[in-house]
C-alpha positions in Angstrom: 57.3 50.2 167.3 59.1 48.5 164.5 60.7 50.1 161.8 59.3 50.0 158.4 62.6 48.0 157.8 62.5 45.0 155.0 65.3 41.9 154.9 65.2 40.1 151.7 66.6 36.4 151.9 67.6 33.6 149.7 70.2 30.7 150.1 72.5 31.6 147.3 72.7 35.5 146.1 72.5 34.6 142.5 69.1 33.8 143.1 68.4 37.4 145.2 70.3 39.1 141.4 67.9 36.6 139.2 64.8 36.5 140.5 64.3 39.2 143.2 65.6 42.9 142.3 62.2 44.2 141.5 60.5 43.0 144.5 63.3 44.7 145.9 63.1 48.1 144.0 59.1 47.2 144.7 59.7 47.6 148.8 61.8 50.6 148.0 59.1 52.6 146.6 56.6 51.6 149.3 58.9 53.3 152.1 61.3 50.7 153.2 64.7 50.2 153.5 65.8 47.3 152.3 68.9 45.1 153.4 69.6 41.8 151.7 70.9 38.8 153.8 72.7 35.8 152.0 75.5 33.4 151.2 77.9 35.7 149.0 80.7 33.2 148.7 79.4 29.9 147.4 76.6 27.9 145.6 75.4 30.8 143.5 74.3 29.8 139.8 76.4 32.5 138.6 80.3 33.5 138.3 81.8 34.5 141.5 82.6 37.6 139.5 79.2 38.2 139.0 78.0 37.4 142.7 81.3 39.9 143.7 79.9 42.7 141.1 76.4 42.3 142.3 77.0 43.1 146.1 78.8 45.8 144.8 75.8 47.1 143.1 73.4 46.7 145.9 75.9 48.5 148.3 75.9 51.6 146.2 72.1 51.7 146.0 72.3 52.1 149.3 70.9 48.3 150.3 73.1 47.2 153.1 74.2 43.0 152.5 75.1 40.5 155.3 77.1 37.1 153.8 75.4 34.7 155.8 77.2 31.1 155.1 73.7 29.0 154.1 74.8 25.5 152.6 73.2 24.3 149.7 72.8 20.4 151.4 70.6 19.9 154.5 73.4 18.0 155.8 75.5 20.8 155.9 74.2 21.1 159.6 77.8 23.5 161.1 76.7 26.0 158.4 73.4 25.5 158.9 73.6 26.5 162.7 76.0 29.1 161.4 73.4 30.8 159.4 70.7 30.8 161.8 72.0 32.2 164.6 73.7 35.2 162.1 70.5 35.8 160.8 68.9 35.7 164.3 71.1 38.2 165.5 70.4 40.3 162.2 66.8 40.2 162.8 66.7 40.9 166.2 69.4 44.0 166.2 67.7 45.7 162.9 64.1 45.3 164.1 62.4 44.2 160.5 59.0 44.6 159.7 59.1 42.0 157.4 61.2 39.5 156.1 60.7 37.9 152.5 62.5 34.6 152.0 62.8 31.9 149.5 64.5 28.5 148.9 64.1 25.5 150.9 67.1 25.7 153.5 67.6 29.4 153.4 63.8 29.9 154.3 64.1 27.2 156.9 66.9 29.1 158.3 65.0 32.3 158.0 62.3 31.6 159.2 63.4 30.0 163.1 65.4 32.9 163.1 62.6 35.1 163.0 60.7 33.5 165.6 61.0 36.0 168.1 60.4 38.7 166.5 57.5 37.5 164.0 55.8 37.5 167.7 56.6 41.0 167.6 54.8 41.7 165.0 56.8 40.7 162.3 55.6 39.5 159.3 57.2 36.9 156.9 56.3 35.9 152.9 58.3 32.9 151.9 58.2 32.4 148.1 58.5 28.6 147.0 60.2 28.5 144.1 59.2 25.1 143.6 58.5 22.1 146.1 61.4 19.3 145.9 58.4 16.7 146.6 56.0 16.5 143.3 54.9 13.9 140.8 57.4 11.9 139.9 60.1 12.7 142.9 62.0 10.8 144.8 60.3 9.0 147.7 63.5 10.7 149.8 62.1 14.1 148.9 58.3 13.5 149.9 60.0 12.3 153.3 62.4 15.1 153.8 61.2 18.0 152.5 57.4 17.2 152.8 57.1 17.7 156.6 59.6 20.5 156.9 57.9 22.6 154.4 54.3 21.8 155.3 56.0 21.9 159.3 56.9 25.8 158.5 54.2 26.7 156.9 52.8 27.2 160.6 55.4 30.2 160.6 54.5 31.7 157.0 52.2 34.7 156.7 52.1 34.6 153.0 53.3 31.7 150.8 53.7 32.5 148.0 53.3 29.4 144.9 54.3 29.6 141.3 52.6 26.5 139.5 49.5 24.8 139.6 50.9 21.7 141.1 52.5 23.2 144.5 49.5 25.8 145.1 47.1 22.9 145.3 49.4 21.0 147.7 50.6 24.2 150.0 46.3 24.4 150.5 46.7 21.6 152.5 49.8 23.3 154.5 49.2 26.0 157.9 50.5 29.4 156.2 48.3 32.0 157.1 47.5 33.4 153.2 48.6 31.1 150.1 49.0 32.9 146.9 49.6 31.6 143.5 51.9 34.4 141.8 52.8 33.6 138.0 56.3 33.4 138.4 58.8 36.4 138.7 57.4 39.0 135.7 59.4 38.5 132.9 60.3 42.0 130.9 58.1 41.2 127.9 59.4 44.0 125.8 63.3 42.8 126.1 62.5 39.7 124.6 60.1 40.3 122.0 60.8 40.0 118.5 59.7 38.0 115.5 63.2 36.0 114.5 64.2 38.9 112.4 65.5 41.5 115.1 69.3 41.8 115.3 70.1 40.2 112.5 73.4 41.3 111.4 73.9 40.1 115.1 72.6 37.0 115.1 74.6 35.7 111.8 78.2 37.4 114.2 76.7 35.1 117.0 76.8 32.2 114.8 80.4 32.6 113.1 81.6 32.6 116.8 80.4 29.0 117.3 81.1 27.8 113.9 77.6 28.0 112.4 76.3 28.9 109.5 72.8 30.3 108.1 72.1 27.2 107.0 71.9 25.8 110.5 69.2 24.9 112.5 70.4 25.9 116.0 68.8 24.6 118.7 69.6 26.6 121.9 69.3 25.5 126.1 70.1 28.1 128.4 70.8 26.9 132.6 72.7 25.7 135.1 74.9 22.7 133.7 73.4 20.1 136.5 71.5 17.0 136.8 68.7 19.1 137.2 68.7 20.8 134.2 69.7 17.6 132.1 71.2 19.3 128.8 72.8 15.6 128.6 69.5 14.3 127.7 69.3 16.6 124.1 73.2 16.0 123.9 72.4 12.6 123.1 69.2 13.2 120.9 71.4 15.5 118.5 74.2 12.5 118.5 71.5 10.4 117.3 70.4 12.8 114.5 71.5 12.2 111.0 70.9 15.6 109.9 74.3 17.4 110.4 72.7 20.7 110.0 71.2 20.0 113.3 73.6 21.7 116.4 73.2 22.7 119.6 74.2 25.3 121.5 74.4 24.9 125.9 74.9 28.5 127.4 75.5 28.4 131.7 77.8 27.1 133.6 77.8 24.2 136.2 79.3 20.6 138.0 78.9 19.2 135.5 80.5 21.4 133.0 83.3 19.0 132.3 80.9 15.5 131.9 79.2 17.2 129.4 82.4 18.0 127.3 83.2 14.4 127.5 80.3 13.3 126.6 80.1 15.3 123.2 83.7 14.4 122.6 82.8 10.5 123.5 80.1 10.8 121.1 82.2 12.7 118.4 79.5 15.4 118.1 82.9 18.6 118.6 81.6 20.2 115.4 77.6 20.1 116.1 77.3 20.6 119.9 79.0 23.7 121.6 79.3 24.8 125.5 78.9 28.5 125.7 79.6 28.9 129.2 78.1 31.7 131.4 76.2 34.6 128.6 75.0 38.0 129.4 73.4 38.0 125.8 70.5 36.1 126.4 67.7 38.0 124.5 70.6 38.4 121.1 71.0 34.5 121.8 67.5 33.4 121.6 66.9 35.4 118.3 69.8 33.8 117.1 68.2 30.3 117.1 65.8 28.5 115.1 64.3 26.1 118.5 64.5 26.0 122.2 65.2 23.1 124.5 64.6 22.5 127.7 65.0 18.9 129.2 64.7 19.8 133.1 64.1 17.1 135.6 62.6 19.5 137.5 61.4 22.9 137.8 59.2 25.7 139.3 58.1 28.0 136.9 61.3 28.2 134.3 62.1 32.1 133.1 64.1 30.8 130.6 61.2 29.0 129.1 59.2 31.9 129.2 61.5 34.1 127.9 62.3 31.8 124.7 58.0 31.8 124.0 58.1 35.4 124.3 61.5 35.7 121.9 58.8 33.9 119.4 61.2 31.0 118.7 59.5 27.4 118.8 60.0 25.6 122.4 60.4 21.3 122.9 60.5 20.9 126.7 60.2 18.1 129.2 56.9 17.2 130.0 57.2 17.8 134.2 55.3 20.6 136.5 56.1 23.7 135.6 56.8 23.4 132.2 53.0 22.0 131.9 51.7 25.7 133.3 53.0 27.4 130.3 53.0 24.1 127.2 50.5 22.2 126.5 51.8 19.5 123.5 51.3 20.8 120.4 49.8 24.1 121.6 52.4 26.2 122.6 55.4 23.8 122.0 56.1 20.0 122.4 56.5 18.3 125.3 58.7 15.0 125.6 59.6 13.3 128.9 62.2 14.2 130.2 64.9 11.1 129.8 63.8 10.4 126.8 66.9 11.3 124.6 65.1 9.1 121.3 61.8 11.8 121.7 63.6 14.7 121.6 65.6 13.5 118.7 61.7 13.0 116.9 60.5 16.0 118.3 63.8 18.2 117.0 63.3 16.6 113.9 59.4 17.5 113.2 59.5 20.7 114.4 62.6 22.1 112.0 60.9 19.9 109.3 57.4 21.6 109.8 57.4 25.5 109.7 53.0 25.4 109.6 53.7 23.5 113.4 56.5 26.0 114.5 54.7 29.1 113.4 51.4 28.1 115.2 53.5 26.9 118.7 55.1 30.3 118.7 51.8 32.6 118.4 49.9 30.5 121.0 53.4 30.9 123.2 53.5 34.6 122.7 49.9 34.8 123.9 50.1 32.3 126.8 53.1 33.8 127.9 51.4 38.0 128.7 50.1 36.4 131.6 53.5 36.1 133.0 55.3 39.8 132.5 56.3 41.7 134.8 53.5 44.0 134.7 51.1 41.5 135.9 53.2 40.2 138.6 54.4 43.1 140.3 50.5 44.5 140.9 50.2 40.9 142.2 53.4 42.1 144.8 52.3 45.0 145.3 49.0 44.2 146.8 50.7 41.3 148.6 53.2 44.0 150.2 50.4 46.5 151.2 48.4 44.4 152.4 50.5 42.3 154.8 51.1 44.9 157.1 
């Protein structure tokens, strides 16, 4: 008989610290002890520091953690077959009665590691965090990651969905439940706020980048990556003749030292600022007067959600995932996602029309209840429960 035993997997840890610590606390309370297997040493989204400090964390509430070396490239194939056979051996020593797993190469990896024992009874919940094949992707994507997700579907209990867009295409796929789950549960509460809270704080936060009140600040908060395409807005604000106009990037990232050159090639020192990697985020987003959020692609963005439930106005790219929480003019403003010259106009009317702003950030705060944390973690809950 197995034990009521629980391994939590992801490629990178920063996404087991972002995105997974209450489904983690959740399988705690049910009766199981949890362990956490993943790649401790590179590709995380955070500092090392923070990866390091996390571990440490999880260790002293008593959650055991394996590094398991999963690369971030499917060509990576020596760490690939690294990673599989550790996390074989993990699975079939500690006898797990289920295994939750996420991302596309780490729940590739999981799951043919679990083979033998999901035919013991094991069960296994992968959570896509969104498909790399959607509108608008690379052909190479639909023929890579296509088969191989819709191929290991066949060894998915539960799949778990978080937009529209992938929960109508994983209907066509083999897993044995398929779930749409609004995202991760944002805390509603730690966001909320109507522009005023912390504001003795939020005029400190702006001396420390050189702003004034007199600003409008607009603020992007991510991964500096192709992905996340802050160079997009970097080259809207250069194209902005209002110099009260400046942007603030906080993350970290490859491509950390393009975008500096870009705002120095483009002379824009004094209006565009690289914050690096914050742990302020909620003080942040009251400081600013706009979000923005250019992303090439995404699943269901938390960052987007938190800046509607901060009740600042959002401009975002018009892509899946964004679409499940904006609709244009609604709840924000949606511009495609290259296009540096809409942004620009969209910046521009929304600092220039408070009766828009104001109405995009009610119908945000209301669109975005159905997201907290509340609501998903009964949604986990049952899904837990009832799976074995």
């Amino acid at each position: 008989m197995m034990k009521k035993k629980a391994l939590m997997t992801a490629s990178v840890a920063s996404m087991i610290d972002l995105f997974n610590m209450d489904n983690i606390h959740l399988l705690q309370s049910l009766g199981y002890e949890v362990d956490v297997a993943t790649n401790f040493v590179f590709g995380s989204i955070t500092s090392q520091e923070r990866v390091d400090a996390f571990r440490r964390e999880l260790e002293a509430a008593g959650i055991r953690t394996y590094h398991v070396p999963i690369p971030r490239s499917i060509l990576d194939v020596k760490h690939i077959i690294r990673s599989y056979r550790a996390m074989k051996r993990l699975c079939e020593e500690e006898g797990y009665s289920l295994m939750h797993t996420q991302s596309p190469i780490g729940g590739v990896v999981a799951r043919m590691a679990a083979a033998k024992q999901r035919k013991k009874g094991m069960k296994v919940i992968y959570t896509a965090h969104g498909f790399h094949f959607f509108k608008g992707a690379p052909k190479a994507n639909w023929m890579l990651f296509y088969p191989i997700e819709k191929f290991f579907s066949r060894s998915t209990d539960v799949l778990l969905t978080i937009n529209q867009e992938d929960f109508a295409r994983a209907g066509k796929f083999h897993a044995g439940k398929t779930v749409l789950v609004p995202g991760i549960g944002i805390d509603l509460d730690k966001f909320a706020g109507d522009g005023e809270r912390n504001k003795g704080n939020s005029q400190a936060l702006r001396a420390e980048f050189g702003f004034s009140d007199a600003d409008y600040v607009l603020l992007s908060l991510g991964q500096l990556s192709h992905r996340k395409n802050q160079e997009t807005v970097i080259r809207a604000v250069a194209q902005l003749a209002d110099q009260q106009i400046k942007y603030l990037i906080v993350g970290a990232g490859e491509l950390e030292a393009h975008d500096q050159e870009l705002i120095q090639k483009l002379r824009i020192e004094d209006r565009v600022k690289l914050a690096g990697y914050r742990g302020d985020v909620p003080a942040l987003l009251h400081m600013a007067d706009c979000f923005v959020f250019p992303s090439r692609q995404e699943g269901l963005p938390v960052a987007l959600m938190e800046a509607m439930a901060a009740g600042i106005p959002v401009i975002c790219s018009n892509i899946r995932g964004n679409t499940d929480l904006v609709a244009d003019r609604v709840q924000g403003m949606l511009v495609e996602p290259g296009d540096s010259k809409g942004f620009a106009e969209a910046i521009t009317e929304m600092k220039n029309d408070p009766s828009l702003a104001k109405r995009c950030t009610g119908q945000a705060k209301r669109k975005v209840r159905d997201f907290g944390r509340e609501t998903v973690q009964k949604m986990m809950r049952e899904i837990y429960e009832g799976i074995v």
